[in-house]
N, C-alpha and C positions, 0 to 999 in steps of 0.2 A: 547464610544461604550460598550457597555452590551456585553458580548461575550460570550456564552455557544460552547464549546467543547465536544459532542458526545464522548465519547471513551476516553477519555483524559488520562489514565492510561496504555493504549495500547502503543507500538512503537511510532507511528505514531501520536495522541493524546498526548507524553508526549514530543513528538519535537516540538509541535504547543503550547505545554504550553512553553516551553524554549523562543521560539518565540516572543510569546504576555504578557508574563508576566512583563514584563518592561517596556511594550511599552506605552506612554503616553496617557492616553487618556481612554485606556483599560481596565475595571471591566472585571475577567476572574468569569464565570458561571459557579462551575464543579459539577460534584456529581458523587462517588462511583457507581459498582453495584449493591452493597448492598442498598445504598441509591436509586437510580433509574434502573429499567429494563427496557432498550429500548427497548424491544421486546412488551412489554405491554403499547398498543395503547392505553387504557385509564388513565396510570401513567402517560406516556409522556407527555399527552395534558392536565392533571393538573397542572402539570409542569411549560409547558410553560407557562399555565393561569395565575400562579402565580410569576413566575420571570419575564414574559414578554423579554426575550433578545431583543438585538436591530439585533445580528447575531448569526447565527449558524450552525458552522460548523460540519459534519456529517464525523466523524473518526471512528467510530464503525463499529467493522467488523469480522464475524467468517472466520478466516484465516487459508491456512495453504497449504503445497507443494502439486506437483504431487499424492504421498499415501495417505494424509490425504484426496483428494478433492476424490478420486478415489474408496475410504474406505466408506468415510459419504457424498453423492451426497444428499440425503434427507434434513440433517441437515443444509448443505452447503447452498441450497436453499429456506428452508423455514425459517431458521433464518437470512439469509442476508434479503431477503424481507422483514419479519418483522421490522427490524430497521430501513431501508430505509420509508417504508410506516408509521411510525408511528410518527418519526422526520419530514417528508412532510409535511403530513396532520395536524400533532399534530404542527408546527410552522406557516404554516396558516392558521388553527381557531385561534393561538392567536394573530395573527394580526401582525407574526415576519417578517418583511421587507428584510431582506438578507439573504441565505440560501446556503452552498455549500457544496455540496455534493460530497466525494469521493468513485470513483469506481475502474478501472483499466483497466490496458492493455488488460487483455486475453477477453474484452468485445470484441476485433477485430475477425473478420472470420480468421480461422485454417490460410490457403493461401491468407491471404493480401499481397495487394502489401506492398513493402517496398522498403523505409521505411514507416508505416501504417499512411493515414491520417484520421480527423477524419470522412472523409466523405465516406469512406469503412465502418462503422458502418451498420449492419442488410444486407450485400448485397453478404454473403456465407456461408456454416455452419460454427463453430465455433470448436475449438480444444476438443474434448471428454471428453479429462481426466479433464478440470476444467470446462464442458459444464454447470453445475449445477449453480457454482459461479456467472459464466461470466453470467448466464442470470438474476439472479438476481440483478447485477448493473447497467444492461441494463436496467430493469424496475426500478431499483430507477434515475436514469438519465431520462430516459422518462418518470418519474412521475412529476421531478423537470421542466422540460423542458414546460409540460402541464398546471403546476400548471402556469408557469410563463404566458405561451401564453395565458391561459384560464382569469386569477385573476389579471397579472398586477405585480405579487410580482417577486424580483429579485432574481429569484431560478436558482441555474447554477452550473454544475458538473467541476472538472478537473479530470480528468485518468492519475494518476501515472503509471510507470513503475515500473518495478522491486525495492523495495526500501529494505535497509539495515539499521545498526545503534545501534547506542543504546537501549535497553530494548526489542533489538529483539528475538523471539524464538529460543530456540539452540536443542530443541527438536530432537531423534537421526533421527525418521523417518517422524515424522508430520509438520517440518519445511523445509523453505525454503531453496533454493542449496544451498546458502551464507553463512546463520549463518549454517547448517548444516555441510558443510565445513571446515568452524572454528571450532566447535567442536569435527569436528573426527580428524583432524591434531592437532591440539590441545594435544588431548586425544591420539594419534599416539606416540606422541616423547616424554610426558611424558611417556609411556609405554614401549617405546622402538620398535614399530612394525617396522620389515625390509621393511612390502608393505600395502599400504592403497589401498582398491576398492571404484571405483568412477562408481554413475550410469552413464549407457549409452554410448554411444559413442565419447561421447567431440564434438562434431560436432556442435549440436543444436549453435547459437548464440544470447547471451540476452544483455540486456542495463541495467543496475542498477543506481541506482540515490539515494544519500546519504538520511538520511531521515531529517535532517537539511535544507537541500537545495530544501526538496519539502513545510517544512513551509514555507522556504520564499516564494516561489512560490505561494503560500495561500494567505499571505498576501499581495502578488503583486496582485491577481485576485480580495479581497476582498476591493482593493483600485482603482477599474476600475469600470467607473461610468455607464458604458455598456458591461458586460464582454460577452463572447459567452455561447453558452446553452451549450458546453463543448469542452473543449482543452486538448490538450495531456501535457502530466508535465513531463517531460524527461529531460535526456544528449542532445540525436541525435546522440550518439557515440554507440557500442555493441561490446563485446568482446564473445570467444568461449568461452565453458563451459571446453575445456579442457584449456584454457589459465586462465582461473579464478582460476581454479584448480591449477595450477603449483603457481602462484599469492599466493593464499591462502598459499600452502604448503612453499612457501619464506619468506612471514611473520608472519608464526607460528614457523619457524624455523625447519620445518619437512626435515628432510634430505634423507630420505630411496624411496621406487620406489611407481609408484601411475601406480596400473594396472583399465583396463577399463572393466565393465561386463553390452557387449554387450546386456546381455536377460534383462535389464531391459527398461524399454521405454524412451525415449529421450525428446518426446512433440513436440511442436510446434518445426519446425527448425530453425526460425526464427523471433525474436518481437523485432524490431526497431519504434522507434515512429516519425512518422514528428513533427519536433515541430518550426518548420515554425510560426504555427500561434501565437504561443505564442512569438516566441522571436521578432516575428514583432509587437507584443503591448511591448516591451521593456523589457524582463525577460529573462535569459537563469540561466542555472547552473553551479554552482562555483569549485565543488568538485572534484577533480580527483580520477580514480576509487581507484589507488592503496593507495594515501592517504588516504580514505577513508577506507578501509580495514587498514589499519594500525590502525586506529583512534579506528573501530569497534571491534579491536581484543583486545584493552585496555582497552575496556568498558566491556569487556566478562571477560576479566581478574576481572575486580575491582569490577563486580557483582557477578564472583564465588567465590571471598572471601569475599564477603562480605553477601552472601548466598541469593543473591537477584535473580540471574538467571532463566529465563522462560525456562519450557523444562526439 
């Protein structure tokens, strides 16, 4: 199998290279940004014209926390679309056969039930502060979904949750709770601070999902011979933002007091994913949270000496 990787330098792209790099069978397809712009609908589909993959997964993605999406709602929008529509389109003119597209959780309405299946999709508004993102992987999913009903080609999304890991952003304010957590405790106990502030209330409750364990998940979907037009890629477990915090701050070795400031927004209160339908086609995930922060905090270590760190 020919396999082009979308994004493959990202987070998320450099787990699904970990992934498939060894895997038998597997010619991995990559190219820089320098080398290819997924935003540019006419590079893309020379592209494909001329490598032809046999799959292609779509990791590319302009990301980024609560303040970043809240900041740049514009950019948020018009540059997730574009990747999305130009990988679609641009993989079937070339006649590419498998196609899976990653979007996300906050695609759910603000007040889904929970935990969220995929069938609450399009049926309440949606959380504000990442309204912009979440509607752009709404239409790259219901583009794939069309492409597939309309043409025949086997186009089909999975919705990660919250994911962390290696080559994630540590960024102070445009990254996500997790790595940004890591690095303000981090950056606390080397400094010596007696108290870290933590946004919001600790209340909200999220689910995280290693980003190792949502390859494999990838690769379980890209090996189903009928998969769904899209599944949720989750734990099915959520912990509080103030437990994650405490979490974080025990294996950065932060010792001093973590106060809470209330005035900043909290988000959604709650994003739990069913994942029911996945683990009844035979997939769950491996990683336990705190292992995995363990894992993630030595990967932060070994990239800020080694000067490689996003952020």
């Amino acid at each position: 199998m020919k396999l082009h990787i979308a994004g493959h330098q990202g987070m998320v792209g450099s787990a699904l290279v970990r992934r498939f790099q060894n895997e038998p069978g597997v010619q991995l397809v990559l190219r820089t940004r320098r080398e290819l712009d997924l935003m540019d609908q006419a590079a893309v589909r020379a592209f494909y014209a001329a490598e032809k993959p046999d799959a292609v997964i779509v990791a590319a993605a302009k990301v980024g926390g609560i303040h970043a999406n809240n900041t740049y709602p514009a950019e948020f929008l018009l540059d997730n679309l574009a990747i999305a529509t130009a990988a679609i389109d641009g993989a079937w003119r070339a006649r590419v056969p498998r196609l899976l597209f990653l979007g996300s959780s906050c695609i759910y309405p603000k007040h889904a039930p929970q935990p969220m299946p995929e069938d609450c999709l399009l049926t309440s508004a949606l959380e504000p502060t990442n309204e912009a993102y979440a509607i752009a992987k709404i239409a790259g999913l219901k583009l794939a979904q069309y492409y597939r009903k309309q043409y025949g080609v086997c186009y089909h999304s999975a919705m990660p949750t919250n994911l962390y890991g290696p080559g994630d952003n540590y960024h102070p304010t445009n990254s996500h709770v997790l790595p940004a957590l890591i690095r303000r405790f981090h950056e606390a106990r080397i400094a010596g601070q007696p108290t870290v502030t933590a946004w919001g209330t600790g209340s909200p409750k999220r689910e995280f999902l290693h980003v190792d364990d949502l390859a494999d998940g990838c690769a379980f979907l890209l090996g189903l011979e009928n998969p769904p037009d899209w599944v949720n890629l989750g734990t099915g477990t959520d912990v509080s933002i103030k437990e994650l915090t405490e979490t974080v701050a025990s294996v950065t070795g932060y010792a001093g007091k973590i106060e809470w400031d209330a005035t900043k927004p909290d988000g959604t209160p709650r994003k739990l994913m069913d994942v029911s339908r996945l683990s009844g086609l035979g997939w769950t995930a491996k990683t336990p949270l705190r292992e995995g922060i363990e894992k993630t905090y030595q990967s932060f270590l070994a990239e800020s000496a080694a000067g490689t760190l996003r952020g």
